[in-house]
N, CA and C atoms as an extended XYZ file, in Angstrom:
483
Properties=species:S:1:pos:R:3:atomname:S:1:resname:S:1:resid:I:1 pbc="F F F"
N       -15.972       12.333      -23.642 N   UNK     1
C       -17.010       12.332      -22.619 CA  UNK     1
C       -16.833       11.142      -21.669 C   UNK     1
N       -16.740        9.847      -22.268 N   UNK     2
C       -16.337        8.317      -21.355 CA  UNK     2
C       -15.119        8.988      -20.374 C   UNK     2
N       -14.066        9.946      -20.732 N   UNK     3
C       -12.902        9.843      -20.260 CA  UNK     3
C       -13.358       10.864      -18.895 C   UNK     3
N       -14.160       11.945      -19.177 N   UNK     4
C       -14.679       12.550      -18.092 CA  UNK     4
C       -15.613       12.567      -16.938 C   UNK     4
N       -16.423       11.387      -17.706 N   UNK     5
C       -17.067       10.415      -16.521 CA  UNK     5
C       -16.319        9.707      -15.704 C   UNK     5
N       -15.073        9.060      -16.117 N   UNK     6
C       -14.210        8.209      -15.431 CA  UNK     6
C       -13.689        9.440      -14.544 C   UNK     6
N       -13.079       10.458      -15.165 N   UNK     7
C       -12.390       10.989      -14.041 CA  UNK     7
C       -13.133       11.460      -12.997 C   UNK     7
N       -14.580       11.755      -13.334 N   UNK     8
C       -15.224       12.226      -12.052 CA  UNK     8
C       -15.783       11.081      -11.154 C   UNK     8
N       -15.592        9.849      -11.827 N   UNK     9
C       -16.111        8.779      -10.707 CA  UNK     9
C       -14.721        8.427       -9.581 C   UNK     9
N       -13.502        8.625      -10.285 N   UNK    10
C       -12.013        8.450       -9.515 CA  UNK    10
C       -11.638        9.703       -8.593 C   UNK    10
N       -12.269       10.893       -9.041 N   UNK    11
C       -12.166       11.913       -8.448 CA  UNK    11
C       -13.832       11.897       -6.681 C   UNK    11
N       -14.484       11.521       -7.834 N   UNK    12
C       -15.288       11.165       -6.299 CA  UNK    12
C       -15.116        9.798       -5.386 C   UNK    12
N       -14.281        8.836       -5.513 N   UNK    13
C       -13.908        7.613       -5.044 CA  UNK    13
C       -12.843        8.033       -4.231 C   UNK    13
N       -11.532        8.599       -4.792 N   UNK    14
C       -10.107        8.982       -3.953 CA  UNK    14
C       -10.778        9.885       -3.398 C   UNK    14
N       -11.634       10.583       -3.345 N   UNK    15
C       -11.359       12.378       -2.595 CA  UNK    15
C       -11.595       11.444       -1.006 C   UNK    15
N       -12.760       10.690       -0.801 N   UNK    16
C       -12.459       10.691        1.089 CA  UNK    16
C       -11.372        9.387        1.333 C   UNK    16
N       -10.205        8.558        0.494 N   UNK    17
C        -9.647        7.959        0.882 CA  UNK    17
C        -8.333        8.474        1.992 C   UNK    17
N        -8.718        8.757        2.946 N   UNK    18
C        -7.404        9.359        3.601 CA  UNK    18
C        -7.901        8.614        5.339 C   UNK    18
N        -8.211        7.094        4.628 N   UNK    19
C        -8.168        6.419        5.854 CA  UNK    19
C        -6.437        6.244        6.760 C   UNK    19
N        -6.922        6.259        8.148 N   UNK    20
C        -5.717        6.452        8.832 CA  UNK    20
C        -5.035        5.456        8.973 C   UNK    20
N        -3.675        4.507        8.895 N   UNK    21
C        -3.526        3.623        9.882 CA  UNK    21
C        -1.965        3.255       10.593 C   UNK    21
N        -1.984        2.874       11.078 N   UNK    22
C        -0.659        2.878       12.500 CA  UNK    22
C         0.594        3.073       11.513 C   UNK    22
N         1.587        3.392       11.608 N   UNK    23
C         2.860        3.334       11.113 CA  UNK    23
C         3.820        3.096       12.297 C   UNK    23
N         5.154        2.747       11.994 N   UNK    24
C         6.039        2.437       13.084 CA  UNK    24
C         6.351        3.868       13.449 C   UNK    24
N         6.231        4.980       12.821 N   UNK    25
C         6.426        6.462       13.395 CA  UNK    25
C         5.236        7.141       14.198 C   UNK    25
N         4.331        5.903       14.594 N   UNK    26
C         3.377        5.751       15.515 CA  UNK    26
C         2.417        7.322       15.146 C   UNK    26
N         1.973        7.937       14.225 N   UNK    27
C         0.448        8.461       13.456 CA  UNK    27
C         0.241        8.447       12.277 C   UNK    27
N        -0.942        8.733       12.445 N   UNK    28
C        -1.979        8.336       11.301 CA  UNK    28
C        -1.381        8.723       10.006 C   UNK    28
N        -1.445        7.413        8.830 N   UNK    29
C        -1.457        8.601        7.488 CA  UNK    29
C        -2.049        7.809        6.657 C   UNK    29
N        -2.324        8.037        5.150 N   UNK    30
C        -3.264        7.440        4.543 CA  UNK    30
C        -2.864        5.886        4.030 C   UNK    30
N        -4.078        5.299        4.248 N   UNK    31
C        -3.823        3.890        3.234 CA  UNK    31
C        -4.070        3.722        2.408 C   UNK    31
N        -3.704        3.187        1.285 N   UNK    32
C        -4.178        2.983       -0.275 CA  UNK    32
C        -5.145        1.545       -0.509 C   UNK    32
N        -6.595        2.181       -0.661 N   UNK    33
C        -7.187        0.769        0.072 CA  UNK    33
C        -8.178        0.601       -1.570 C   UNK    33
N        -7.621        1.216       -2.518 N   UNK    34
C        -8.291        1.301       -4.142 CA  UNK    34
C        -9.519        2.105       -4.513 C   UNK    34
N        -9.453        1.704       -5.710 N   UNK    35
C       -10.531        3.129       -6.195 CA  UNK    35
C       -12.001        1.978       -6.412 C   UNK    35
N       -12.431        1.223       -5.682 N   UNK    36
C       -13.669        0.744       -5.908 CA  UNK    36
C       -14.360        0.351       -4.743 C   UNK    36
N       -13.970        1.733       -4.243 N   UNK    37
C       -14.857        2.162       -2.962 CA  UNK    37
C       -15.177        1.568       -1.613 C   UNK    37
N       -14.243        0.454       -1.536 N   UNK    38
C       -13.903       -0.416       -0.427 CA  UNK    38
C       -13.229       -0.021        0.467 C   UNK    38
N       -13.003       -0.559        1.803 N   UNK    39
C       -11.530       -0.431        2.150 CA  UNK    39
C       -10.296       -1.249        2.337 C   UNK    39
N       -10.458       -2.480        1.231 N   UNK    40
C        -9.841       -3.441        0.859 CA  UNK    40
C        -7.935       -2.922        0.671 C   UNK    40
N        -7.306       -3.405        2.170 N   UNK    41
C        -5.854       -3.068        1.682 CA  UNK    41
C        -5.082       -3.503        0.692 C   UNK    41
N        -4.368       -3.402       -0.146 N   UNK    42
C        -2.913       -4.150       -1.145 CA  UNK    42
C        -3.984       -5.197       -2.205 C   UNK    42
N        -5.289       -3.985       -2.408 N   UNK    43
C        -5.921       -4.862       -3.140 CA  UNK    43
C        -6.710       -6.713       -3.227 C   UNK    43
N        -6.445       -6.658       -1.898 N   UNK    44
C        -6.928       -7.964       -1.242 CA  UNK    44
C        -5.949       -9.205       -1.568 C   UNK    44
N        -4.070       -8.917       -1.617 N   UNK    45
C        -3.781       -9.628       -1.497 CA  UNK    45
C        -3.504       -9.809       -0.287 C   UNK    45
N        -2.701      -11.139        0.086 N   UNK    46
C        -2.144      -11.631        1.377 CA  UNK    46
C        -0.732      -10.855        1.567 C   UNK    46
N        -0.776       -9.817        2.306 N   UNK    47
C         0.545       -9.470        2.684 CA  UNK    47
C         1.669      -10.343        3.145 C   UNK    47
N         1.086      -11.613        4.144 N   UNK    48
C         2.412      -12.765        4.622 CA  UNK    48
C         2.886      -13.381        3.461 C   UNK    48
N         1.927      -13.384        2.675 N   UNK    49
C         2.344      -14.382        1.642 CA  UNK    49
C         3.484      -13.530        0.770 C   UNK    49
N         4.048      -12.371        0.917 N   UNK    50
C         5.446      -12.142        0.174 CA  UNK    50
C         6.740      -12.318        0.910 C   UNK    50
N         6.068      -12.556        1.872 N   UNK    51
C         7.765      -12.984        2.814 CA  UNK    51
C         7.509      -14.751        2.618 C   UNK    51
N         6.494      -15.283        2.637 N   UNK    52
C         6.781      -16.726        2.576 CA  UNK    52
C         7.095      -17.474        1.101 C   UNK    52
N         7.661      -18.873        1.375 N   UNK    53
C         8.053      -19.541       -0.218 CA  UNK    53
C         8.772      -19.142       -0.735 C   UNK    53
N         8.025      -19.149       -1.804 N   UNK    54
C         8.973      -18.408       -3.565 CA  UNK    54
C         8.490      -17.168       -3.138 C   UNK    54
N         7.948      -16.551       -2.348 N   UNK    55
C         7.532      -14.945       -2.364 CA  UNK    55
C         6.414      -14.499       -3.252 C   UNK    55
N         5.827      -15.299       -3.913 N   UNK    56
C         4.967      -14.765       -5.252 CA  UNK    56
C         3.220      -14.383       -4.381 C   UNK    56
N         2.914      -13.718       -3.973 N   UNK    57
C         1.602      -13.181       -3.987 CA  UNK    57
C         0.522      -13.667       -3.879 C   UNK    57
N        -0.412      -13.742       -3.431 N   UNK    58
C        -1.462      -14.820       -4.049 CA  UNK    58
C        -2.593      -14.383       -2.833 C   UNK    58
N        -3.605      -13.965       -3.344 N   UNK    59
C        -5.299      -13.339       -2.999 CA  UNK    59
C        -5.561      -14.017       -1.578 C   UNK    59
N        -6.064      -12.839       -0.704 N   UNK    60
C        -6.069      -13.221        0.333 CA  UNK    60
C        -7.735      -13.673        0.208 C   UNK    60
N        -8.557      -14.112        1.020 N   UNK    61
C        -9.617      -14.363        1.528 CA  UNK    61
C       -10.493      -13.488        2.553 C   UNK    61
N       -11.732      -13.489        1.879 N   UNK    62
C       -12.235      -12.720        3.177 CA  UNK    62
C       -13.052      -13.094        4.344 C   UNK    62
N       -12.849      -14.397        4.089 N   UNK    63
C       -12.999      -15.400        5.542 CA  UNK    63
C       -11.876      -15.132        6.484 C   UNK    63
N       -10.991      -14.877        6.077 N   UNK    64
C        -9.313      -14.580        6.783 CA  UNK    64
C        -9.466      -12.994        6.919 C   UNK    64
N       -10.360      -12.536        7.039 N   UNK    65
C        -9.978      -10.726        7.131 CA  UNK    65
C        -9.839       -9.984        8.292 C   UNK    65
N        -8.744       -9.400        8.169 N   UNK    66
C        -8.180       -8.385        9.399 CA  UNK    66
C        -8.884       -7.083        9.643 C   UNK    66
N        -9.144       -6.338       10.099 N   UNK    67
C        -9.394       -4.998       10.287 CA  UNK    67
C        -7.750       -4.691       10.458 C   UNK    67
N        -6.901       -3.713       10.424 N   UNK    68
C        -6.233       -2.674       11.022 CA  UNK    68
C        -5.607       -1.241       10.135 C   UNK    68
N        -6.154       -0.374       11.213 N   UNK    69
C        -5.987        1.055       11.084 CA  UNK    69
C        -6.735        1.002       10.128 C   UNK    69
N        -8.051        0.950       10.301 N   UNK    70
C        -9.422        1.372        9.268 CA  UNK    70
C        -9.485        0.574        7.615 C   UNK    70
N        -8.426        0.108        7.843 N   UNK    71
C        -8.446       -0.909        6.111 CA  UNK    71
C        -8.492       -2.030        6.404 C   UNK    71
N        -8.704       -2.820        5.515 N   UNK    72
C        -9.143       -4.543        5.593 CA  UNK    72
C        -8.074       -5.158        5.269 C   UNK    72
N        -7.214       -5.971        5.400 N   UNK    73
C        -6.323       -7.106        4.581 CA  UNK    73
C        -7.246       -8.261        4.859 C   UNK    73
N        -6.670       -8.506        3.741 N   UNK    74
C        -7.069      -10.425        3.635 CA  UNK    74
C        -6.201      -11.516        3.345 C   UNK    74
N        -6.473      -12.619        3.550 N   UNK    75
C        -5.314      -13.982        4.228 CA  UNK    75
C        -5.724      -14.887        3.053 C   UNK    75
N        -5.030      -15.438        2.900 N   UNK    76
C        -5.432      -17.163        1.937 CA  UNK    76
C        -5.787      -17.954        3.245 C   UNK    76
N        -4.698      -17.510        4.600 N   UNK    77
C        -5.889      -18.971        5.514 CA  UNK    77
C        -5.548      -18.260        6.901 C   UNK    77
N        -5.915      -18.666        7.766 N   UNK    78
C        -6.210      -18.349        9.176 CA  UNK    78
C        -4.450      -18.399        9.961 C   UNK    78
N        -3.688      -18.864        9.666 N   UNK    79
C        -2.250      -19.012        9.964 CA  UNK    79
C        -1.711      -17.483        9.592 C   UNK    79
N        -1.765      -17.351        8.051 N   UNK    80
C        -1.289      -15.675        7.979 CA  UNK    80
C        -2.219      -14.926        8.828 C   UNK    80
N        -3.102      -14.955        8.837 N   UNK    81
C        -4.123      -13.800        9.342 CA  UNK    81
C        -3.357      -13.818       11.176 C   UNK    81
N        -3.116      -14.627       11.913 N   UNK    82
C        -2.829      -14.766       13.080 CA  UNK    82
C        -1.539      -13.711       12.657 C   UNK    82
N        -0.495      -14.297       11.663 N   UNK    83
C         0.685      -14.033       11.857 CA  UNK    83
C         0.630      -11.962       11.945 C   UNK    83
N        -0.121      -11.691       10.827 N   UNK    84
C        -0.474      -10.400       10.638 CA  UNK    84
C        -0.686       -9.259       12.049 C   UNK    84
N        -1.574      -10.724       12.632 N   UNK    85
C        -2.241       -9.762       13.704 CA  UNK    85
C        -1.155       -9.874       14.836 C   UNK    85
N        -0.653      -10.454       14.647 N   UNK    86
C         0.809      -10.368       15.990 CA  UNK    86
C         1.788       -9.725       15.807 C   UNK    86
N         1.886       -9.511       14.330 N   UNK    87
C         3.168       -7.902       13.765 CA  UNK    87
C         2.729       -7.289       13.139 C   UNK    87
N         1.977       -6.843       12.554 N   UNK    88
C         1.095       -6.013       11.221 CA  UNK    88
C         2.085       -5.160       10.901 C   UNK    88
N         2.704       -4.322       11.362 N   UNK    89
C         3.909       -3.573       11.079 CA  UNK    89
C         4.945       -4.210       10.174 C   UNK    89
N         5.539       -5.411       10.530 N   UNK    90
C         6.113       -6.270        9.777 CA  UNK    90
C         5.415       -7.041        8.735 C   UNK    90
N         4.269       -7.020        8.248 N   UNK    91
C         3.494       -7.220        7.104 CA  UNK    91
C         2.741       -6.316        6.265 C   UNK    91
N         3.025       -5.619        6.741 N   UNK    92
C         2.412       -4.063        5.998 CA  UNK    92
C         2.989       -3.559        4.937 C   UNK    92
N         2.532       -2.789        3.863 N   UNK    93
C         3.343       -2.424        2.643 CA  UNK    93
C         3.720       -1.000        3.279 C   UNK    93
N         5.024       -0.828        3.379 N   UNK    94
C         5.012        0.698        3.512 CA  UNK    94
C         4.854        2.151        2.698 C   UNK    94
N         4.625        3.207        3.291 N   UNK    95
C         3.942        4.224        2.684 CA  UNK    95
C         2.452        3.964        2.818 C   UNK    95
N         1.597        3.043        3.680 N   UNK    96
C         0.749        2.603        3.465 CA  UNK    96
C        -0.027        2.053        2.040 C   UNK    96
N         0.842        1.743        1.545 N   UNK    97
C         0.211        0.792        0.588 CA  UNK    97
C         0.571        1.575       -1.055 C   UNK    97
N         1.077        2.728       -0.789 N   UNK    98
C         1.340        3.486       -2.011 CA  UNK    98
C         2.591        3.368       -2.680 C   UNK    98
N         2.658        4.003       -3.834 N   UNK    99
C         4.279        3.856       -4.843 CA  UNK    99
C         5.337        4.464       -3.958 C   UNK    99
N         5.724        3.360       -3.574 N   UNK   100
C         7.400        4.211       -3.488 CA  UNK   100
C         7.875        5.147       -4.159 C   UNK   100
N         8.050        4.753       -5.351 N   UNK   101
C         8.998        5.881       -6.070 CA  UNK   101
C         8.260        7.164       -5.966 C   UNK   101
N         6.586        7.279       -6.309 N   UNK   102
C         5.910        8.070       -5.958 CA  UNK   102
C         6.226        8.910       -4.747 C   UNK   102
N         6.154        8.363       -3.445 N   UNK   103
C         6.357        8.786       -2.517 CA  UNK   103
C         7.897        9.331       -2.299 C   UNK   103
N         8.563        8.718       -3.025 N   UNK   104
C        10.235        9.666       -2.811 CA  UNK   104
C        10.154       10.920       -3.709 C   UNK   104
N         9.347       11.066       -4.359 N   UNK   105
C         8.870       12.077       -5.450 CA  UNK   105
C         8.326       13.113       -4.401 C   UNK   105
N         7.754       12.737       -3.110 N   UNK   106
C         6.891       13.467       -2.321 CA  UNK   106
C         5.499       13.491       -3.238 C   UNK   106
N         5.151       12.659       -3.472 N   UNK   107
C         2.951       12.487       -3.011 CA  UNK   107
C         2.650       10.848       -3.738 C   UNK   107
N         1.401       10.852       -3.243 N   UNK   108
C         0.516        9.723       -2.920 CA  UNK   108
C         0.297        9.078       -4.858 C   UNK   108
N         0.597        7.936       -4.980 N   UNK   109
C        -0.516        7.593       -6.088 CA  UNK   109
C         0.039        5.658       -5.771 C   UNK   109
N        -1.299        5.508       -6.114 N   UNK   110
C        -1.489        3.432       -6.310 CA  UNK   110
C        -0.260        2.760       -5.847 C   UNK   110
N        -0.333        2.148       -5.231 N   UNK   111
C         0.664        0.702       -5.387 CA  UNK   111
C         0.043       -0.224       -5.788 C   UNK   111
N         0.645       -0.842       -7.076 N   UNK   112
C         0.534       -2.231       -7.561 CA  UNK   112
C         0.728       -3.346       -7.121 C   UNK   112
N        -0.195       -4.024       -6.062 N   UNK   113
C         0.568       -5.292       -5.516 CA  UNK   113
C         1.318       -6.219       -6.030 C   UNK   113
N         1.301       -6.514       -7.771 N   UNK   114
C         2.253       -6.964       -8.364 CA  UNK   114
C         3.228       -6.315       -8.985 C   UNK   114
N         3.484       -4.962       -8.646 N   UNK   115
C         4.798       -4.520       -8.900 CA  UNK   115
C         5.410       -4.135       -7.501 C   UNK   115
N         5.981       -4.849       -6.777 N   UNK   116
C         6.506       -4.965       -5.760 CA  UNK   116
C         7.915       -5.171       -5.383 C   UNK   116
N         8.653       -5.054       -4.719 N   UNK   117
C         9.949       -5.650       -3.839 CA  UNK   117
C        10.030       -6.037       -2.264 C   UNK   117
N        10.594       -6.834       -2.080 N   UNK   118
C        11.214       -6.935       -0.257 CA  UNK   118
C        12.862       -6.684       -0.547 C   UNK   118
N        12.749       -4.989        0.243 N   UNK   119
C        14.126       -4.527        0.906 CA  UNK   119
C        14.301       -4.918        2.117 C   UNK   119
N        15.519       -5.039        2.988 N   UNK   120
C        15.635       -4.964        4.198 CA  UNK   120
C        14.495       -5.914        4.941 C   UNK   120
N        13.567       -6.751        4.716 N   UNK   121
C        12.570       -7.144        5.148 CA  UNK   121
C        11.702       -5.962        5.254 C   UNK   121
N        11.006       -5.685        4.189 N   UNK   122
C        10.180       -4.157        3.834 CA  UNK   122
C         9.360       -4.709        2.804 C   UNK   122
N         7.768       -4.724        2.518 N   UNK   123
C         7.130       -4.474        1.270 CA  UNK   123
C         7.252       -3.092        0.716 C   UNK   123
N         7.321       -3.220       -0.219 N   UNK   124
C         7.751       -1.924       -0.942 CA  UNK   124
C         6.605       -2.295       -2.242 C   UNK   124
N         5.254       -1.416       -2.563 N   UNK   125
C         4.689       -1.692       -4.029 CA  UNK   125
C         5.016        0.038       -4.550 C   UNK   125
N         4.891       -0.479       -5.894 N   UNK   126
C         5.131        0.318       -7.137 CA  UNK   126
C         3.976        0.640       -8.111 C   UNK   126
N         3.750        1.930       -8.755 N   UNK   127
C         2.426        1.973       -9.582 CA  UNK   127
C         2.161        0.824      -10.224 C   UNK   127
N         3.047        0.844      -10.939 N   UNK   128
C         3.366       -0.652      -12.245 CA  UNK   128
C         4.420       -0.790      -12.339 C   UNK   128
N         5.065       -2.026      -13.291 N   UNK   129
C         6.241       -2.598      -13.688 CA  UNK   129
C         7.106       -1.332      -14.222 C   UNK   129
N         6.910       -0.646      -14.787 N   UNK   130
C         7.709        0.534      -15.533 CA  UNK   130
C         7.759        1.370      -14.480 C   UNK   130
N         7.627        1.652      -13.503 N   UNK   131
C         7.768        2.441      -12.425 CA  UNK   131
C         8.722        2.135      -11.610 C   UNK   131
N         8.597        0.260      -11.098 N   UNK   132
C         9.226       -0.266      -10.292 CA  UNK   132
C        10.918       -0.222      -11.139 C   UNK   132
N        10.468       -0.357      -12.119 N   UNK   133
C        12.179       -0.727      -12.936 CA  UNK   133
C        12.728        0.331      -12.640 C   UNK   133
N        12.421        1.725      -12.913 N   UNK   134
C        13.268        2.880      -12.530 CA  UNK   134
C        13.314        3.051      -11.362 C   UNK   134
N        12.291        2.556      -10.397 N   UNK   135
C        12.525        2.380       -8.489 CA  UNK   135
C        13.600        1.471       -8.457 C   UNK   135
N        13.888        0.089       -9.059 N   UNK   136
C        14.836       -0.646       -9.158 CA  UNK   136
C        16.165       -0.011       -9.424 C   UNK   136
N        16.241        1.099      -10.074 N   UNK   137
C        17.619        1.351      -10.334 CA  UNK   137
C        18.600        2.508       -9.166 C   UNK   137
N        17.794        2.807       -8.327 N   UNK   138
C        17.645        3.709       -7.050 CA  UNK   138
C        17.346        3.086       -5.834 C   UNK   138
N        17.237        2.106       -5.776 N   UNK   139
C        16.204        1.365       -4.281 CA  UNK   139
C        16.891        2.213       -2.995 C   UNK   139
N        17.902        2.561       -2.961 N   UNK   140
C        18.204        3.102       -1.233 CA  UNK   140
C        18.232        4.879       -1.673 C   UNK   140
N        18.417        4.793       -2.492 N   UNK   141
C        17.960        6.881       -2.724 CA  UNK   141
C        16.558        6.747       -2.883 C   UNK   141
N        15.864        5.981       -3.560 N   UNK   142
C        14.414        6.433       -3.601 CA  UNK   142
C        13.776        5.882       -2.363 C   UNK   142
N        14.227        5.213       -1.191 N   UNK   143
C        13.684        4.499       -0.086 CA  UNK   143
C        14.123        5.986        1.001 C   UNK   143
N        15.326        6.328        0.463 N   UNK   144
C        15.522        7.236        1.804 CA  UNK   144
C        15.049        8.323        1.317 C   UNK   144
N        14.553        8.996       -0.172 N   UNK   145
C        13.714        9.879        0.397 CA  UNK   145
C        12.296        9.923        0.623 C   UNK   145
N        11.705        8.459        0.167 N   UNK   146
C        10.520        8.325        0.774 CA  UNK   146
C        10.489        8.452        1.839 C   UNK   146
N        10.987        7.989        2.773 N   UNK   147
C        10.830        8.310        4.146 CA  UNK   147
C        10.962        9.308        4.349 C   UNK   147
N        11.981       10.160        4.016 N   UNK   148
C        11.863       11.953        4.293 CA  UNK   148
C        10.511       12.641        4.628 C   UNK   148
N        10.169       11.890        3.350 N   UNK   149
C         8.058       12.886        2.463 CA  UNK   149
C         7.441       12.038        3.647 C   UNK   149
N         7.425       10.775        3.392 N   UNK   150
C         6.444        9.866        4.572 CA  UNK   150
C         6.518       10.321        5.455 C   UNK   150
N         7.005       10.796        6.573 N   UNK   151
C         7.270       11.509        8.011 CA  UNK   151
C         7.007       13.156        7.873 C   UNK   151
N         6.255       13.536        6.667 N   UNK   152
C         6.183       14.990        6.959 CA  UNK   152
C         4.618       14.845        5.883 C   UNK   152
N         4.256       13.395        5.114 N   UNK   153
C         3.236       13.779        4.171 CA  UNK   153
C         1.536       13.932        5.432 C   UNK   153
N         1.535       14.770        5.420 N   UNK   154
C         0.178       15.190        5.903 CA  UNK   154
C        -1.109       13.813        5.830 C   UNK   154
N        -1.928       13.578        7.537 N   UNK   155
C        -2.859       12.136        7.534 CA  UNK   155
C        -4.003       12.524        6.498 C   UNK   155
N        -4.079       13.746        5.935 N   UNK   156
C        -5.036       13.701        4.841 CA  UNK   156
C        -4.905       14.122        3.554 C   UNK   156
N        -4.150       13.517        3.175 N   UNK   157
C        -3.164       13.530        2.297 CA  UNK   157
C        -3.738       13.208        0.677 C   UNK   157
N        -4.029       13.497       -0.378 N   UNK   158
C        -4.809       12.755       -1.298 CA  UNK   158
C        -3.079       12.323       -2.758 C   UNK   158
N        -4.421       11.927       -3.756 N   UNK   159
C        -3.455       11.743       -4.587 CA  UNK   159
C        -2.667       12.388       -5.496 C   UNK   159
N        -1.798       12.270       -5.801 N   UNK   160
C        -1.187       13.808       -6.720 CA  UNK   160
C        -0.824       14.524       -5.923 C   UNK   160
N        -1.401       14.891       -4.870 N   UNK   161
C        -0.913       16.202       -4.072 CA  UNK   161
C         0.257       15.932       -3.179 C   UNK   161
């Protein structure tokens, strides 16, 4: 019974997530903005913060918060948040925010902001660690056919489907 309450609270949380936002193939498709009813992007980390330093991640702020394409990111400080807003494209997780490997699979489910990579200068997140490892062993077959699905997955797009 616990397990069927959960699914109907995840099933009523994802069903209207098919917020839109910009892609470099310039329309709309969904962002993965989580299942606790927000529209908090990459889980409210700092997207700049994986290209900078050691690369390691670290919680953005919502004193630092962006709007773009209907989801929120958030900054650790006012420097990323600028940087964001002058390329967002280049700080963005692609697939909008969902599993790669998922998405080379053709459909939508979670990206883990800590199961992640930078290809090519690309965020790339993964459901979880056991996901990413077998995305790890494929990175340019499972990147090129994500993009295939990404450029044909429908802006209202849900999960699983």
């Amino acid at each position: 019974m616990r397990n069927q309450a959960l699914f109907a609270l995840l099933a009523a949380v994802l069903a209207p997530l098919s917020v839109a936002a910009f892609t470099p193939h310039a329309y709309a498709k969904p962002v993965y903005v989580g299942v606790d009813g927000d529209n908090i992007a990459v889980s409210g980390y700092d997207t700049v913060s994986y290209f900078d330093g050691d690369g390691v991640p670290v919680k953005g702020d919502a004193a630092f918060a962006v709007e773009h394409g209907g989801a929120v990111y958030r900054f650790a400080n006012a420097a990323n948040a600028a940087r964001f807003q002058a390329n967002p494209e280049a700080f963005m997780p692609r697939y909008g925010g969902h599993c790669a490997w998922a998405m080379s699979r053709g459909y939508l489910a979670p990206g883990d902001p800590l199961a992640y990579a930078i290809v090519d200068g690309k965020l790339y997140l993964n459901f979880n660690q056991e996901v990413k490892a077998k995305w790890d062993e494929d990175r340019a077959g499972y990147i090129a056919a994500a993009e295939k699905n990404w450029a044909t997955m429908p802006d209202d797009a849900k999960f699983g489907g």
